[in-house]
N, C-alpha and C positions, 0 to 999 in steps of 0.2 A: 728132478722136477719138484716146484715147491708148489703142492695146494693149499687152499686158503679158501676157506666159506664164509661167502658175510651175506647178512641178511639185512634188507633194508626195512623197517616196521613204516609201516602207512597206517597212521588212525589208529584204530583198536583194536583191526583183525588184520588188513589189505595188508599183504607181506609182497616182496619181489628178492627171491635168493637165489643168487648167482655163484658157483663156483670161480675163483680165477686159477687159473693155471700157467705156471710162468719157468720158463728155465732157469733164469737168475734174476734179480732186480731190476738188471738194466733191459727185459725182455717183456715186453708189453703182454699181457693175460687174452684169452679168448673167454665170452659169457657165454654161461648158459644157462638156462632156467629149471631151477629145481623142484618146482610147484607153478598152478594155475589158480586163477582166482575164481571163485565160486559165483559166476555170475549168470542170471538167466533174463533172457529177451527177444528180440525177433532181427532177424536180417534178411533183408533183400537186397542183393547188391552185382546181382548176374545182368548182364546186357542191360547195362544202364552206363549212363555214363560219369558219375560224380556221386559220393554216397552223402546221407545229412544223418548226423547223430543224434541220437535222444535218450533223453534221462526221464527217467519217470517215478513216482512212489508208488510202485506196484502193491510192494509189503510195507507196514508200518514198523516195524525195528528187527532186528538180527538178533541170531543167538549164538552167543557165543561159543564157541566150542577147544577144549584143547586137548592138543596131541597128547597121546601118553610119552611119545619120545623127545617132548618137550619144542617138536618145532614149532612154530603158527602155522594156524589153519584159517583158510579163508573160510568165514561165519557163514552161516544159512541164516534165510530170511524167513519172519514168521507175522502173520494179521495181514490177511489178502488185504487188499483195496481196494474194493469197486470203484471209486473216484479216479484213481490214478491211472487203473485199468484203462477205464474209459479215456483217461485225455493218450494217453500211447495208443487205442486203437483211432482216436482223432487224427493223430499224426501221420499212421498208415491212410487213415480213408483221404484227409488232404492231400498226399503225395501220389497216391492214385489220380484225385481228381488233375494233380497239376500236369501230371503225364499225360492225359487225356488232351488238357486245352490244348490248341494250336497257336495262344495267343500269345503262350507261354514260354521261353525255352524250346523252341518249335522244332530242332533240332536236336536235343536231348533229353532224356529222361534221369528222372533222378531216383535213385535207391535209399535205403537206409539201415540202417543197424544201431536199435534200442536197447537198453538196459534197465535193469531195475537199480533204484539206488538206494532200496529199502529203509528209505525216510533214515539216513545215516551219513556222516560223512566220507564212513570207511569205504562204504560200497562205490561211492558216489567220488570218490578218490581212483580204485579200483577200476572201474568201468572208464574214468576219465585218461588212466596209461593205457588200459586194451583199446581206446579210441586211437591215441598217440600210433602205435606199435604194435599192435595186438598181443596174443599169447604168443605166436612163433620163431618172433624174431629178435633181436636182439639190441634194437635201439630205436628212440623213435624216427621216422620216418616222415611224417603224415599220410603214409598210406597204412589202414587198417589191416586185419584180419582176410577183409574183403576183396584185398589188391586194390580197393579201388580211393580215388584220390575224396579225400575226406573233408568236404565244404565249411563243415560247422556244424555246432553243436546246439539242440532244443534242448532247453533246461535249464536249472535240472531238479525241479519241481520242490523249490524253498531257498531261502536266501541264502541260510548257511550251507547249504548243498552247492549250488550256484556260486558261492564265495570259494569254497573248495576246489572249484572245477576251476574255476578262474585262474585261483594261485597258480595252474599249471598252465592253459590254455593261452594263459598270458603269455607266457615265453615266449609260447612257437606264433602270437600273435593269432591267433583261432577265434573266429568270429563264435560268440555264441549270440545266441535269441533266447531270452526267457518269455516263459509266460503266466509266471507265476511268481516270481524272485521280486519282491517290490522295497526291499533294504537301502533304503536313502545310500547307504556310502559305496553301493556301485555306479551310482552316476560319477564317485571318482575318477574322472580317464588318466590320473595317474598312476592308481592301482588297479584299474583293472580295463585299458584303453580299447577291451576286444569286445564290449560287454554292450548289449541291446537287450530294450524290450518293450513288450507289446502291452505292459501291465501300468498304471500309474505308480511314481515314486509313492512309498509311505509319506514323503514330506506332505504331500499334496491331500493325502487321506488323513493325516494327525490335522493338518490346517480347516478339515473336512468337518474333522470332530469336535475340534472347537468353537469355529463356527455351529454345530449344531447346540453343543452346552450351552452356548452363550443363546440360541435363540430362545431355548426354555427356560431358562435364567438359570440353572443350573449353575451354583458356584462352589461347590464342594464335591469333587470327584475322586474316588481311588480308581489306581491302576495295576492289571495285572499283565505281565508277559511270559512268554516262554522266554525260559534261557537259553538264545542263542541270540541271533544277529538278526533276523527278523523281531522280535521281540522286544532286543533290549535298544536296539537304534529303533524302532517305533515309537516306546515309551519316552524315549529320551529328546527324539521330536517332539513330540505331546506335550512333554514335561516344558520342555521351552517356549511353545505357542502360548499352552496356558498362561504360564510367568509373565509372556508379553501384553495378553489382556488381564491382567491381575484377578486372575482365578487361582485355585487353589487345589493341587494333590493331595487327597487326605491321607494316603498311603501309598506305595508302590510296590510290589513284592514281585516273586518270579514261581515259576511253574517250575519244576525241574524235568530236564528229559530225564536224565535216569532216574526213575523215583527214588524220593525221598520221603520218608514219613516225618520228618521232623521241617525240611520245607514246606510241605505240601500243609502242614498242618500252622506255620506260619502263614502261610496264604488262605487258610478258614478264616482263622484268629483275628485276620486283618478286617476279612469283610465281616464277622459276624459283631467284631466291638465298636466299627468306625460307624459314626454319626450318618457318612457318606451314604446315601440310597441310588447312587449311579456310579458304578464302576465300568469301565475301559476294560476290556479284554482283547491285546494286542498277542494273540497267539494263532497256532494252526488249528484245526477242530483234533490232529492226531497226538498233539499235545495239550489239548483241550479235553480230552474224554477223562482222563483220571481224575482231575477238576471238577466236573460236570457230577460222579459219580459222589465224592467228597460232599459237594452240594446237596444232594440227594443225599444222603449218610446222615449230614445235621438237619438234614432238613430247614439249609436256610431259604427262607422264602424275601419276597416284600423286597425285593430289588430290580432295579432298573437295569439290563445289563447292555453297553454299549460295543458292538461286535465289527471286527475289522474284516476287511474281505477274504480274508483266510478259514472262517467257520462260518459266514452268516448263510450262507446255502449249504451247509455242510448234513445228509444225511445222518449222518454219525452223531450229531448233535440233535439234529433238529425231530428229537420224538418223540411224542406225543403223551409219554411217562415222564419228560424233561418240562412237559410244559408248565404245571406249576410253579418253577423254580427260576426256566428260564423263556417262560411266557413274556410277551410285550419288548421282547431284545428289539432294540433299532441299531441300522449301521448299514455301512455301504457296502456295495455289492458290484463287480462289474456287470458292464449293461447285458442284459439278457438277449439272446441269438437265436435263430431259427438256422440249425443247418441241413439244406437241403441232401437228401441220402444218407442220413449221419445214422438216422435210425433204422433202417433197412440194416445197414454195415454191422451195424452192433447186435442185428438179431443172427446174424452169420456168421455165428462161432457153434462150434460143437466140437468133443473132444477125439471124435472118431475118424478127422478130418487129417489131424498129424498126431498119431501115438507119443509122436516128442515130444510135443510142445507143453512141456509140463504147468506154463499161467494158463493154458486155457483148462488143462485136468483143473488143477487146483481150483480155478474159477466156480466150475461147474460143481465141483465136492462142495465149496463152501456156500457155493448158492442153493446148492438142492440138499444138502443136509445128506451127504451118502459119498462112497468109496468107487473110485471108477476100477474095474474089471482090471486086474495084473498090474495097477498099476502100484510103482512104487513114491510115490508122493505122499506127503504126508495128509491125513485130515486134521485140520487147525480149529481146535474149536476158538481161539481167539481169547482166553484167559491170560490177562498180566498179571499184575498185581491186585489183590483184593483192600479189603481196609485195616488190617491189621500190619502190612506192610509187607507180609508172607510172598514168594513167587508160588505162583499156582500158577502153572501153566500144562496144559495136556497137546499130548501130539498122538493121541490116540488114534486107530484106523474105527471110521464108522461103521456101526455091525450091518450097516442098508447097503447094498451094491446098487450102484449108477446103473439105469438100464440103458441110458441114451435115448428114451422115452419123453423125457423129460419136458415139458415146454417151458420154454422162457416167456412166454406170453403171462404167466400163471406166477411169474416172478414179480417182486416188488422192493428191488433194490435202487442205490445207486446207479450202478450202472447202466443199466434200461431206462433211466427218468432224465428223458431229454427235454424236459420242461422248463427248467433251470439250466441253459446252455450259457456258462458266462466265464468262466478260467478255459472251458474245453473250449469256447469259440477263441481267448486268445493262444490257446496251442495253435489253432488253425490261421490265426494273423501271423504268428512266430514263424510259422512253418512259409505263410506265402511272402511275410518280410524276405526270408532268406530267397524264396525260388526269385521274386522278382530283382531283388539283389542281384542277383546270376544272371537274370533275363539281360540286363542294362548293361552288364560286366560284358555277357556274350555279344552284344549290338555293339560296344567299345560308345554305349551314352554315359560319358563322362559326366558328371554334374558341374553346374556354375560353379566357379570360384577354385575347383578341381582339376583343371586341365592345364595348369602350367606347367603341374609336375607329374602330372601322373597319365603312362601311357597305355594304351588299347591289350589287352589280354584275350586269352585262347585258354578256353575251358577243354580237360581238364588242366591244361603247364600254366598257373598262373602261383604268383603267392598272396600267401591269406592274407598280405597287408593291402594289395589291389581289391579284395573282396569288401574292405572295413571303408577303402571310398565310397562304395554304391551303397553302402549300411549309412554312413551319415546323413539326416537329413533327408532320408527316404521319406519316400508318401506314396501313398496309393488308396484305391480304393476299395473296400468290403463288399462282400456279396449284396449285403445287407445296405449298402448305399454309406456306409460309414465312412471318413476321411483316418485314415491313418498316417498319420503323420509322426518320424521321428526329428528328436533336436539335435544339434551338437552332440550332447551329450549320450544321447541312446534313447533318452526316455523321448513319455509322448507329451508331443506339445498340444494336443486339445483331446479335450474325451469329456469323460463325465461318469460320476456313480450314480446307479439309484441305491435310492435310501427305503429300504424293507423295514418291517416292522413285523415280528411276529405272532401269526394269529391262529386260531382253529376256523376248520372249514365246515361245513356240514354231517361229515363224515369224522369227525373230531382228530384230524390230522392236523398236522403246521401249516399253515400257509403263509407264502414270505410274501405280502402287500405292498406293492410299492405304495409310500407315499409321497413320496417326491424324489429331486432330482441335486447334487450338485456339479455344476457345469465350471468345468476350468479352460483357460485356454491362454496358454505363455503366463504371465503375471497374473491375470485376471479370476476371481472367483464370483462364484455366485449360486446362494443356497438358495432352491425354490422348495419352499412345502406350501402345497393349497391351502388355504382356510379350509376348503370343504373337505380336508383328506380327513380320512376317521382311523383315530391312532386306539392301541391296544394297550394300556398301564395295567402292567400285575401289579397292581397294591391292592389294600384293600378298601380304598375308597370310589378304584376304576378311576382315577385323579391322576393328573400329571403328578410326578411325587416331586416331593419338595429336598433337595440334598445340599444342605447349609450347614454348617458347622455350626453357626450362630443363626437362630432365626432373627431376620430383619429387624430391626429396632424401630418399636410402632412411634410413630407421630408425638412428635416431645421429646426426644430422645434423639443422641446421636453416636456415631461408632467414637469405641477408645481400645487405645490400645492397649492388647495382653501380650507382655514380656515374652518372648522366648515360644511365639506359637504363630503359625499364618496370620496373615495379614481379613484370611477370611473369618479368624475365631476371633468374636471379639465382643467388651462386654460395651452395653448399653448406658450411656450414661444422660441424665435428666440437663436439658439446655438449661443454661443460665438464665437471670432476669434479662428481659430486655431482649430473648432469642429465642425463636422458635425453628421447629423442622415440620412443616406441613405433611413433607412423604414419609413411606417406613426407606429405612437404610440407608440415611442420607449420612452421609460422614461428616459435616461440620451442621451446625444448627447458623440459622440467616437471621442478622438482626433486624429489627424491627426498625421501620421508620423513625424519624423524632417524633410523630406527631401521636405514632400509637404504640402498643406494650405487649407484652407474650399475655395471653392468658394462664387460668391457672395452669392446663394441662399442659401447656408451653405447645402447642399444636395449632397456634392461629396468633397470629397478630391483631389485638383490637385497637380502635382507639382509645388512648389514655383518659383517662379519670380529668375532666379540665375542673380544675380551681378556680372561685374567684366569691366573689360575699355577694350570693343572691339575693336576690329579696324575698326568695320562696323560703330560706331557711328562717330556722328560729333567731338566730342570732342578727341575719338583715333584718328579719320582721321588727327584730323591738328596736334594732335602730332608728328603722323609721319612723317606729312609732315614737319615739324620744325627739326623731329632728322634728315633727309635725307638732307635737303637743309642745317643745321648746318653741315652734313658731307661732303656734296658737295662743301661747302663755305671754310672749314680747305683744302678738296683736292686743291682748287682750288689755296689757298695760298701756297700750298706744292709747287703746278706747279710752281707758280711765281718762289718760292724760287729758287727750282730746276734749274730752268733757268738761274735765275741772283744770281748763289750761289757763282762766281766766283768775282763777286762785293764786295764793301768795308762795303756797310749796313749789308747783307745777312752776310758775313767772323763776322762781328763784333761779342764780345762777345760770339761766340761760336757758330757756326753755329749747330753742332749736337745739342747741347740741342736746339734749338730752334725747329728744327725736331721733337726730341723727345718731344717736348710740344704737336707739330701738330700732333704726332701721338695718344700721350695720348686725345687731343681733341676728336679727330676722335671716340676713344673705348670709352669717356664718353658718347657724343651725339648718339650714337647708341645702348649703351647699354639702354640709357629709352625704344626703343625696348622691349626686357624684360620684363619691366614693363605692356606692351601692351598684350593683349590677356588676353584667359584661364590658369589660373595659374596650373602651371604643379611642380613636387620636381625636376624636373633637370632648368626650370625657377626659380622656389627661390632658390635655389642655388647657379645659374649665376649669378642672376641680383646685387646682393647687393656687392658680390665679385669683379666682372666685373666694377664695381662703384667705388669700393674702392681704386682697383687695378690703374684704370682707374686715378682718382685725384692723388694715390699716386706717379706712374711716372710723371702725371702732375708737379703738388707740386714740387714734389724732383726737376725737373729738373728746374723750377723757381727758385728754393732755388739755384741750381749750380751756374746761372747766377747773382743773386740778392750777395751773399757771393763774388763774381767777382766786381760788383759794389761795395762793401761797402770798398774792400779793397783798390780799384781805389780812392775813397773818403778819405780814412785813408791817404793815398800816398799827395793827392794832398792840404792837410791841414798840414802835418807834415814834405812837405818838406823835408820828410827822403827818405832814402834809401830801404824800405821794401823786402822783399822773396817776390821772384816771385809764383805765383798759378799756377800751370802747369797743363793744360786743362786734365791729367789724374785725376786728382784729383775732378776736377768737378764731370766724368763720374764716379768715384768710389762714390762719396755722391747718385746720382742717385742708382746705382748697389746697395749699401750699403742698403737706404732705401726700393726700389723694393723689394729685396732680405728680409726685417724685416717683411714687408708687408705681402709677399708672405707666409712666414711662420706659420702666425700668423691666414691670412685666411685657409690655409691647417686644421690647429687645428681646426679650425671654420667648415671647413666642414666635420671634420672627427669625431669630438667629437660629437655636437650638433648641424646640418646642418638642416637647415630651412626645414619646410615640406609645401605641401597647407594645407589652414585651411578652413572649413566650418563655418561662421561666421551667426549664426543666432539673434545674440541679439538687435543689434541697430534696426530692422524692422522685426518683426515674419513672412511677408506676401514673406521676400527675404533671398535667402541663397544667401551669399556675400562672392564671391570663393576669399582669398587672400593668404597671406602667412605668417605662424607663424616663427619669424624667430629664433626662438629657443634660443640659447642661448643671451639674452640680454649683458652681459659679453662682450663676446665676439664681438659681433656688437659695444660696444661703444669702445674698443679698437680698430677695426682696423678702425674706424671714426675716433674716437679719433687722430690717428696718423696722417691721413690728416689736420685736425685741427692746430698738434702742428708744422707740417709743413707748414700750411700755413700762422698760425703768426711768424715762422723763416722769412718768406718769407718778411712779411710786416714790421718784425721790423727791418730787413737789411737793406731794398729797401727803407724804409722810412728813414733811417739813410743818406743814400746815394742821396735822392732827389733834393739836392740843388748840384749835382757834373752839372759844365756847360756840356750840353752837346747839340748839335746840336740835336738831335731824342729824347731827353729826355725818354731815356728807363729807367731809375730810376722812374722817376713819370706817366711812363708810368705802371709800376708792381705794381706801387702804388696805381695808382687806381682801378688796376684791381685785388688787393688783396682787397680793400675797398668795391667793388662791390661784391665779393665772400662772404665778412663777411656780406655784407645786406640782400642780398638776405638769405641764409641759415638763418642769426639771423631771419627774416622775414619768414622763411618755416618753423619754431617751432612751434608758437601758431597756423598760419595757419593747420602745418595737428594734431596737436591736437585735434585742433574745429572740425572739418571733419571725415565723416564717409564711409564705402563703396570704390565705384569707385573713388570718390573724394579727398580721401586723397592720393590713389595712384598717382592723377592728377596732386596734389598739390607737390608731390615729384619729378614727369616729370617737372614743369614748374621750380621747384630748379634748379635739375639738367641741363636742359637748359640754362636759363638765366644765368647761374653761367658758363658754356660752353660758352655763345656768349658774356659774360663778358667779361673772360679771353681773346678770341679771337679776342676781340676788341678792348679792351685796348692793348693788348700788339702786336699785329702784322698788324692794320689797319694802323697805322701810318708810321709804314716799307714798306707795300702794296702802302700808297699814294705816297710815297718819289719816292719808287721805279720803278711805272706806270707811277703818273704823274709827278713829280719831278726829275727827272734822273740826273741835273743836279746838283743836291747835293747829289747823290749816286757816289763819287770820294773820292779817297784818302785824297786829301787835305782836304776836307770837312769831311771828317768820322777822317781823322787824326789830324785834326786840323789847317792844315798850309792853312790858305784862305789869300787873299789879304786884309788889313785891314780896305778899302777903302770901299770894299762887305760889308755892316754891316746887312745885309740880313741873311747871315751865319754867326751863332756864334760858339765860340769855344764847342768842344764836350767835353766827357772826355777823349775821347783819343787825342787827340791834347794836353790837360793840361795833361796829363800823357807822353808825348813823351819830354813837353818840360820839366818838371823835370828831368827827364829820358828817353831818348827816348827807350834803350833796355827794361831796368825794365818794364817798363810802356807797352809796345806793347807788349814783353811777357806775363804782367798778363793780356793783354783785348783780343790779337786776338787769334787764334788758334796755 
């Protein structure tokens, strides 16, 4: 005979060692079991008929222990739980009551058999084969320890716990019910198709939590998790939601289950350097206390901390030495419950009742602080690791013996505080999902959409795949009036969390305040907090706290981005001309209308600076004082004229046109006017007309009189006998060109007639009102034509410049054609160069100077003769016949015209 020992390792401690015993190779082994696993909990499973399993975290972790002869030994467990306690006697009190109803399984009763899974895989592994098989026999069966046929499993109080139990229960297809397990990847029914529960998915609580950041504007968050599958699939959720509203993780770290000092101290490092004053803590509270302590150690304060339903009611957490640090926590919670008996149930324990039952001994040692009489249990004063990273742990016996005196009334734990019933009421939803499950199996109520393939069963001979039909799609309803409802997939299709906030009460204890609510239901979310709710901020302004990476960028300013960091760190950068950001943390700056500009602080749009040559300024003012006193000055010679029109200067050469010069002066110099002010379409219209018009009566009538001289000049070199010019003749060259003029601008203003223009280019910061004067065409022709009139003018007048003449009005036209071509040649490049008001300026100082030109060359010399001179405003003097003796007075042209000819000659000069 060939022996052979193998030993199978589960986890860290769970062993299963089987001898084989074989005659030869081809002779198949018998098992036997060479050890038992170290597990403690309650069974009732006598005269009943179907047992229900439960997992619970009695203890918070294991201690390891090894053989000295080198086998494994299955670990003991050490840190009672009042929390866990309680939902395992939850379990027992529900299973009571369902035995009880008649409404229920009316025909059957259910039992059960619990385990502790001492917040561990191993245990929680361990407990999950004694469910299978038990300790006695030799393979699984699905009949337990109890004989009796074994329904399903409650648990198993955490997600990696619950993930563990699964990996096996899955095989044999074993419904479980959680009530606590809320790890997004067991709604996989690929991996794990046997899997229910009465808890909301984490997806739904990460979606929870970001809706809540986002309502406080909250955009800079770190997060922390426990290292395992509740934890890091929570954060990893989170992490995603955020991403998708473009918020921001300032960091993410992890808690470690088996301490670590050099994690644990990455996980300070994290919160105590980031900017972030709101962090995510997606852990249990039993993976949370070393954390907590750490906190307390630096003493970091002035944080916001945001707490997932796994601690925010967590007694372990929640005292009142913690508040400082972790004062004003908000986060959700499942809904709170009233269960009726639940607290009578939990005051009826005492250890004197079963000597065995070594959770209740232990219970009663660690809540009264004392040793129960003979017993050998350990007293756990509950020392893990301290801050130096050292194990300190004591398993010392207390020197007080237990009298069984004791009142629980006089306690103030966990487990007695049914005030906060919200995980323990979903043990009690987990426990009735399954009995009503069994109710519907036992009636053969198939479900819709269920019955084509699936037939009537007989509790207990059924398989646990007929069990997972009445599980899908379950509903029913809570004591409490609640709808329980699961989906396809296991979880729940409508529920809701409250959202706690933690506060001090009177008594300077925690109190968890609801402030509001969020409500899911299939697809649908929706966060409700009152306005009037009144929330708790540990800062130290009592302020909501502000957790940005970058504080918002004030008003003028817009987000830019920083290389190689979130999208939420980012530097501030000042709007361009022309842009402003009215709000803080606008990401682009808005440009400004055409019509208005950023201010300085780039924070408001004004309107722009408008251009245009006032008359309020200095520079309108003296124009107009120039065009008035230029109009005052032609009136003024009008008067002279007028007076002394019946004189021989005034008569000479044509006295109308000489009027008609003074009066075209008059409409030049007043129309730069026009040009003054807010440009209007009936102002560009005028002014350029008014201008043209204005020179071209000018012009023409110089040209009447200059064509007068040239012919007086012809006469007085040729000695001939010339045609006389008969002064209609003059007047019709004037009419003639007026009249070209006239026609030319009509086209001009009916075809393409100047409009204002809004001129924003040469300065962004000014709209510069001038006038487009629309057809260019057309403006250079009717210039144009003063132009070719005013070189008729100078190439006459200059022809005729050397005729003697006393007033010398030939080279009197002469220069004041010379002046007209300099200035204008000289006002090209000038309003070229020029922008704005200025170039309009630049066309008032043409038009001017070209007006006092004219007006000075050709009629200041007639003014002087004839104010102060009178004595050479006579006939003979203007005629020519002077004394010869006078060499003072030389001959004119009309004196050398009369003596040629005297008719001819006085015909072509006077009137």
């Amino acid at each position: 005979m060939v022996s052979r020992k193998r030993c199978l390792i589960l986890g860290l401690t769970a062993f299963i060692c089987v001898e084989l015993h074989a005659q030869d190779e081809n002779q198949s082994g018998k098992c036997r079991l060479l050890g038992k696993f170290n597990l403690t909990g309650y069974v009732e499973a006598k005269n009943h008929s179907v047992v229900i399993g439960g997992l619970f975290p009695i203890h918070s972790r294991t201690i390891p222990v090894d053989d000295p002869d080198g086998e494994p030994v299955s670990a003991l467990c050490e840190g009672f739980n009042f929390r866990g306690f309680r939902w395992m006697k939850t379990m027992i009190h529900t299973i009571k009551e369902i035995n009880k109803r008649k409404d229920i399984l009316p025909n059957h009763t259910l039992g059960y058999q619990i385990f502790d899974t001492c917040y561990t895989v191993s245990k929680t592994i361990e407990s999950t084969f004694t469910f299978l098989s038990g300790q006695e026999e030799y393979q699984p069966n699905i009949r337990n320890s109890t004989g009796k046929y074994l329904v399903g499993i409650i648990g198993a109080g955490g997600s990696s716990l619950s993930i563990a139990a699964l990996r096996i229960l899955s095989l044999y297809s074993m419904p479980q019910v959680g009530y606590t397990s809320s790890c997004p990847i067991l709604s996989d029914k690929f991996q794990f198709p046997s899997y229910y529960r009465t808890i909301p998915s984490d997806k739904i609580q990460s979606e929870a939590m970001v809706n809540l950041i986002q309502h406080f504007g909250w955009v800079w968050v770190g997060a922390i998790a426990a290292d395992d599958d509740y934890g890091k699939y929570g954060v990893k959720i989170f992490k995603e939601k955020m991403k998708s509203v473009h918020l921001c993780v300032a960091f993410s770290e992890t808690i470690p289950k088996v301490y670590s000092n050099e994690k644990m101290q990455n996980a300070v490092k994290a919160v105590r350097s980031s900017t972030a004053r709101v962090i995510v803590l997606f852990t249990s509270d039993i993976d949370l206390s070393p954390f907590v302590l750490e906190m307390v150690h630096h003493n970091i304060t002035d944080r916001t901390w945001i707490a997932s339903e796994a601690w925010i009611t967590s007694a372990l957490i929640a005292k009142p030495e913690y508040f400082p640090y972790f004062g004003g926590t908000i986060g959700f919670a499942i809904p709170r419950a009233v269960i009726p008996g639940l607290k009578e149930f939990l005051y009826d324990v005492h250890p004197s009742k079963d000597p065995k039952d070594v959770l209740t001994i232990e219970f009663w040692q660690t809540a009264f602080n004392c040793t129960w009489p003979n017993s050998s249990v350990p007293y756990n004063v509950d020392h893990r690791v301290n801050m130096t990273g050292k194990e300190d742990r004591l398993y010392d016996m207390s020197d007080q013996l237990c009298t069984g005196e004791e009142k629980l009334e006089d306690l103030k734990n966990t487990y007695l505080d049914v005030s906060q019933l919200r995980i323990t009421n979903n043990v009690r939803q987990a426990v009735y999902a399954m009995a009503y499950a069994l109710d519907r199996l036992s009636r053969c109520d198939i479900p819709e959409g269920e019955k084509a393939y699936t037939k009537c069963s007989r509790i207990p001979d059924y398989d646990p795949l007929d069990l997972m039909v009445y599980l899908r799609r379950l509903e029913f309803t809570s004591h409490d009036g609640r709808n329980i409802k699961l989906d396809r997939l296991g979880d729940l299709e409508i529920g809701y969390y409250d959202i706690l906030n933690w506060q001090t009460d009177n008594a300077g204890e925690i109190a968890f305040v609801k402030v509001g609510e969020y409500k899911f239901q299939e697809s649908k979310f929706e966060l409700v907090l009152p306005k009037n709710s009144t929330l708790f901020w540990n800062t130290e302004s009592s302020r909501l706290p502000n957790s940005v990476c970058t504080k918002l960028c004030p008003p003028g300013t817009r987000k830019g981005i920083l290389h190689g960091k979130p999208h939420c760190c980012f530097a501030c950068i000042p709007c361009a001309d022309g842009y402003v950001s009215e709000k803080e943390g606008q990401r682009e700056c808005d440009p400004c209308g055409e019509d208005d500009w950023s201010n300085a602080q780039k924070n408001k749009c004004v309107p722009k600076e408008v251009e245009f040559l006032a008359y309020e300024e200095a520079l309108g003012f003296t124009l107009v004082i120039l065009s008035i006193l230029g109009a005052l000055v032609v009136l003024a010679v009008t008067v002279v004229y007028v007076i002394h029109r019946h004189t021989p200067l005034v008569k000479a050469n044509d006295r109308e046109l000489s009027f008609l010069i003074q009066m075209a002066l008059v409409i030049t110099v007043l129309s730069s006017l026009l040009f003054i002010g807010k440009p209007l379409n009936w102002s560009c219209m005028a002014r350029q007309v008014t201008l043209a018009l204005g020179f071209c009566l000018c012009l023409s009538s110089i040209l009447g009189k200059t064509i007068s001289l040239f012919f007086a000049y012809r006469i007085s070199i040729s000695k001939t006998r010339l045609i006389s010019m008969h002064p209609v003749i003059r007047k019709l060259i004037v009419l003639v060109c007026v009249l070209g003029e006239i026609s030319v601008c009509s086209a001009y203003l009916v075809l393409e007639p100047p409009r204002v223009f809004k001129n924003i280019e040469p300065q962004n910061v000014k709209i510069i009102f001038e006038c487009n004067e629309g057809s260019i065409e057309f403006l250079c022709s009717i210039f144009g034509f003063d132009v070719l009139l005013a070189l008729l003018c100078f190439l006459t007048t200059f022809v005729a410049r050397q005729l003697p003449d006393n007033y010398y009005e030939g080279k009197c036209i002469t220069f004041a054609m010379l002046v007209f071509f300099i200035v204008w040649i000289s006002f090209v490049p000038a309003y070229l160069s020029t922008k704005g008001k200025f170039k309009v300026a630049v066309e008032l100082f043409a038009i001017l100077a070209s007006s006092y030109g004219l007006l000075g060359c050709i009629f200041l010399p007639k003014c002087f003769i004839i104010l102060l001179r009178p004595k050479r405003n006579t006939d003979e003097t203007v005629g020519g016949r002077v004394p010869t003796v006078d060499r003072s007075i030389q001959l004119t042209s009309a004196s050398v015209s009369s003596e040629l000819n005297s008719t001819t000659v006085s015909t072509a000069l006077d009137e």
